[in-house]
C-alpha positions as a Markdown table, in Angstrom:
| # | Residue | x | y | z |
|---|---|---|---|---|
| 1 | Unk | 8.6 | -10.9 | 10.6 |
| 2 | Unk | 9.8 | -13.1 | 7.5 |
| 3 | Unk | 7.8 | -12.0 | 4.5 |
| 4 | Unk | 7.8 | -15.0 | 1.8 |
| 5 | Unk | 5.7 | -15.7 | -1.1 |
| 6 | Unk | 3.1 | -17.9 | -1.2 |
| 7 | Unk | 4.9 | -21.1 | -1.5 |
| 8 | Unk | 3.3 | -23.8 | 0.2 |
| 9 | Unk | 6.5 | -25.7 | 1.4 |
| 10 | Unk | 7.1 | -21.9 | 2.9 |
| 11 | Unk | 3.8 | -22.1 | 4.6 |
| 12 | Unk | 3.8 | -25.2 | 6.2 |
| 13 | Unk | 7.7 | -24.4 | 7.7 |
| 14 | Unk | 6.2 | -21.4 | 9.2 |
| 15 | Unk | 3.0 | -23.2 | 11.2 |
| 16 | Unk | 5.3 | -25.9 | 11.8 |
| 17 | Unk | 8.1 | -24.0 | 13.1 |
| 18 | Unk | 6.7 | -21.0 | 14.6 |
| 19 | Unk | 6.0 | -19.8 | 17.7 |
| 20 | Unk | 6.4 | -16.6 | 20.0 |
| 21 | Unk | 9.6 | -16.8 | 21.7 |
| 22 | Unk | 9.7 | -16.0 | 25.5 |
| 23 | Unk | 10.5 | -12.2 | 26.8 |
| 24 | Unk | 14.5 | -12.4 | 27.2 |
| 25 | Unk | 15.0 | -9.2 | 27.2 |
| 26 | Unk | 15.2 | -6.9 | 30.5 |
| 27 | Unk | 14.5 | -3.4 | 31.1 |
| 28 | Unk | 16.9 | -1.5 | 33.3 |
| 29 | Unk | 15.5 | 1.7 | 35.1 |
| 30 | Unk | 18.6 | 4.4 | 35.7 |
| 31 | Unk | 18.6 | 8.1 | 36.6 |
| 32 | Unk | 21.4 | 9.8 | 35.1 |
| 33 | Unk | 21.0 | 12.9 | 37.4 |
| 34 | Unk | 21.9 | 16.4 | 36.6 |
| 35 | Unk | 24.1 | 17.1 | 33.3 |
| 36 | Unk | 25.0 | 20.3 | 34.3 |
| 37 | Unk | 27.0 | 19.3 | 37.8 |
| 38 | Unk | 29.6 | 17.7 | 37.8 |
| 39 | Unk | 28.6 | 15.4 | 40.2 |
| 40 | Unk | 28.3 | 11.2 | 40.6 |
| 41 | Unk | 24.5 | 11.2 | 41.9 |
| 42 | Unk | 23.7 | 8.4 | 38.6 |
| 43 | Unk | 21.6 | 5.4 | 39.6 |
| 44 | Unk | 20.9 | 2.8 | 38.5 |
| 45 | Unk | 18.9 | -0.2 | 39.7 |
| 46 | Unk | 19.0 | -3.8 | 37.6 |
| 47 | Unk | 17.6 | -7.0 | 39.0 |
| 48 | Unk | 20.4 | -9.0 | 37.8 |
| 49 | Unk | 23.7 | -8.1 | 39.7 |
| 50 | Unk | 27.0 | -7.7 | 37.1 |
| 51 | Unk | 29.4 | -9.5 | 39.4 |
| 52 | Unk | 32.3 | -11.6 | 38.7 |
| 53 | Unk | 31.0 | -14.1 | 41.4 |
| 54 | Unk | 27.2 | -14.3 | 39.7 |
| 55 | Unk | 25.9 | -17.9 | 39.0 |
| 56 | Unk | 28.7 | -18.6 | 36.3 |
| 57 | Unk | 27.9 | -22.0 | 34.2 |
| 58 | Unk | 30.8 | -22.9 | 32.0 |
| 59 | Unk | 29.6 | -25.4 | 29.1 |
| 60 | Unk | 31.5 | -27.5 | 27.1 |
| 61 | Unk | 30.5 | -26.5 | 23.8 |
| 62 | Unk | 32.4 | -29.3 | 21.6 |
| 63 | Unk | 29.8 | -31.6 | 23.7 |
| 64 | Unk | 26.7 | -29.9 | 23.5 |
| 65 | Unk | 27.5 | -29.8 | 19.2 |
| 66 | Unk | 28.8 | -33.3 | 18.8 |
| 67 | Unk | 26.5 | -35.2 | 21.5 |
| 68 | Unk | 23.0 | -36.1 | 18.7 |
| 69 | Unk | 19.8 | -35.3 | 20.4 |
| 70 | Unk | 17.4 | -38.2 | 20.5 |
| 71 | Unk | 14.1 | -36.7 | 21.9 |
| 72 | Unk | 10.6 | -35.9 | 20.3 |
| 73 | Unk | 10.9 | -32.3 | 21.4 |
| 74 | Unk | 14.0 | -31.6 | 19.2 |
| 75 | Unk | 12.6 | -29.5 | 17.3 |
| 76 | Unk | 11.2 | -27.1 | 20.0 |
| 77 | Unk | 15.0 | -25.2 | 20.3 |
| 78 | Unk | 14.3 | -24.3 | 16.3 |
| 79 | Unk | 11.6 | -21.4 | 16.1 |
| 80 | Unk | 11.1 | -18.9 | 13.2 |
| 81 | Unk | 9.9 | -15.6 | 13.3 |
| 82 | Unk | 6.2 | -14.5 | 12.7 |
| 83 | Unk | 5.2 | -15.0 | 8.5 |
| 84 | Unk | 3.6 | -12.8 | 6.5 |
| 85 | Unk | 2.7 | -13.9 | 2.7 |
| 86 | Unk | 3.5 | -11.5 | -0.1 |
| 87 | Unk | 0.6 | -9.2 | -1.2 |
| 88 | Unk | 2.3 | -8.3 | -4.1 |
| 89 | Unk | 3.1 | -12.1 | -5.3 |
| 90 | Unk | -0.6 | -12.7 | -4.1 |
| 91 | Unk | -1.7 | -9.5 | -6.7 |
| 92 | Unk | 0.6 | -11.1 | -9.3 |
| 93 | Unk | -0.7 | -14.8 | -9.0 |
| 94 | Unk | -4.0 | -13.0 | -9.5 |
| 95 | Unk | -3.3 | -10.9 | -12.4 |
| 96 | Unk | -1.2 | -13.9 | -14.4 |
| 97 | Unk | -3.2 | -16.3 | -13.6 |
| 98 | Unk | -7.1 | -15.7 | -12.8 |
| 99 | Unk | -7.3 | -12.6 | -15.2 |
| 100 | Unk | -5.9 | -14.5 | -17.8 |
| 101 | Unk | -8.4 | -16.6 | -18.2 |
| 102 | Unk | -10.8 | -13.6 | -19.0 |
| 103 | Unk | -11.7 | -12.6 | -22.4 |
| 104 | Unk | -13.9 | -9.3 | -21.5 |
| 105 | Unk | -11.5 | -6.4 | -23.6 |
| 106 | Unk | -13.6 | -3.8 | -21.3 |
| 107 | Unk | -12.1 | -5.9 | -18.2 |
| 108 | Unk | -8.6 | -6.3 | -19.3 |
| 109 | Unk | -7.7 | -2.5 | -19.9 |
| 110 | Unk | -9.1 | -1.6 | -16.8 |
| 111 | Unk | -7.4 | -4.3 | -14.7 |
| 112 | Unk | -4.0 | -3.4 | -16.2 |
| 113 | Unk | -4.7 | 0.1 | -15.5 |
| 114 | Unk | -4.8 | -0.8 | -12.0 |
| 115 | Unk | -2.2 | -3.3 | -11.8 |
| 116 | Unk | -0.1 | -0.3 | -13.1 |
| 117 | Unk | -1.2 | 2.0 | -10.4 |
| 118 | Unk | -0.7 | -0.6 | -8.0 |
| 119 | Unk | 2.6 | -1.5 | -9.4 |
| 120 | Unk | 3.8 | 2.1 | -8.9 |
| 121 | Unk | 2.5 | 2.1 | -4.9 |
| 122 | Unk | 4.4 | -0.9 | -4.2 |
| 123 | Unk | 7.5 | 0.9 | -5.9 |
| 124 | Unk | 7.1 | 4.6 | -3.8 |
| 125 | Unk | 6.4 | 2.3 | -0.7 |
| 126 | Unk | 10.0 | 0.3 | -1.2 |
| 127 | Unk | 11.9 | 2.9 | -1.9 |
| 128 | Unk | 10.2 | 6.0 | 0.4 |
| 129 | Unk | 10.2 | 5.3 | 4.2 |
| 130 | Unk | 8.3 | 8.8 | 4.2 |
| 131 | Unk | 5.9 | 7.4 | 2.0 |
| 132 | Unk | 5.6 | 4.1 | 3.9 |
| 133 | Unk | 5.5 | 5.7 | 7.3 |
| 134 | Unk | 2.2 | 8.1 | 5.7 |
| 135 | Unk | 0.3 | 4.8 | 4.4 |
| 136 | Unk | 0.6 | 3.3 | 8.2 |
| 137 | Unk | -0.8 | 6.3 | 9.6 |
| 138 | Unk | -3.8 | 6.4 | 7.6 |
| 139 | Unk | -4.2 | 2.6 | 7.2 |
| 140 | Unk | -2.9 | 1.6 | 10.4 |
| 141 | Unk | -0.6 | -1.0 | 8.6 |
| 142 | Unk | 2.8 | -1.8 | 6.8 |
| 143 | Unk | 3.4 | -3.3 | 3.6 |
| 144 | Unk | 5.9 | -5.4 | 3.0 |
């Protein structure tokens, strides 16, 4: 995940630009047998074969850099990662701006009461991974 603030130009890269990305990535099952013996009874079973002679392509990467792409779908080999916004630029575009605007004294103190209590939850959560790790197993979530 990218976390940005709340930026539309940020926005629009990420709906424009993002997508999930296929499953590259294998998983190898191997049995490492006893520990204890010494013995050579390890296993280990792939689907791709590590062979010199596997389906080797060579590619000519001075061509592939300097050859310009003309197609309408040149823009499908650029993908970014999932987006989250910023909850705590979200909370601060709030307080600056909205709560500003406000005039109710009553309202004011208690708001910066709990922009200050907020303020120090965002700080325990950035700098404790024990304290991060505790908020997403009660609220079944991270904060960025």
């Amino acid at each position: 995940h990218t976390v940005t603030d709340n930026a539309s130009n940020f926005c629009k890269s990420f709906k424009t630009f993002s997508k999930p990305l296929p499953d590259v990535h294998q998983i190898n099952s191997c049995t490492f047998g006893n520990f204890n013996e010494d013995s050579d009874t390890g296993n280990c079973s792939t689907d791709t074969a590590d062979d010199e002679d596997t389906n080797l392509n060579l590619v000519d990467v001075y061509e592939v850099l300097s050859t310009p792409v003309i197609s309408d779908t040149a823009n499908d080999n650029f993908s970014l990662p999932s987006h989250i916004t910023c909850c705590a630029h979200t909370l601060n575009l709030i307080a600056t701006r909205d709560i500003s605007s406000i005039d109710d004294s009553k309202y004011k103190k208690m708001s910066e009461l709990s922009f200050k209590k907020l303020q120090s939850f965002w700080n325990l959560l950035s700098r404790s991974t024990v304290a991060s790790d505790k908020v997403f197993e009660i609220c079944g979530c991270k904060f960025p």
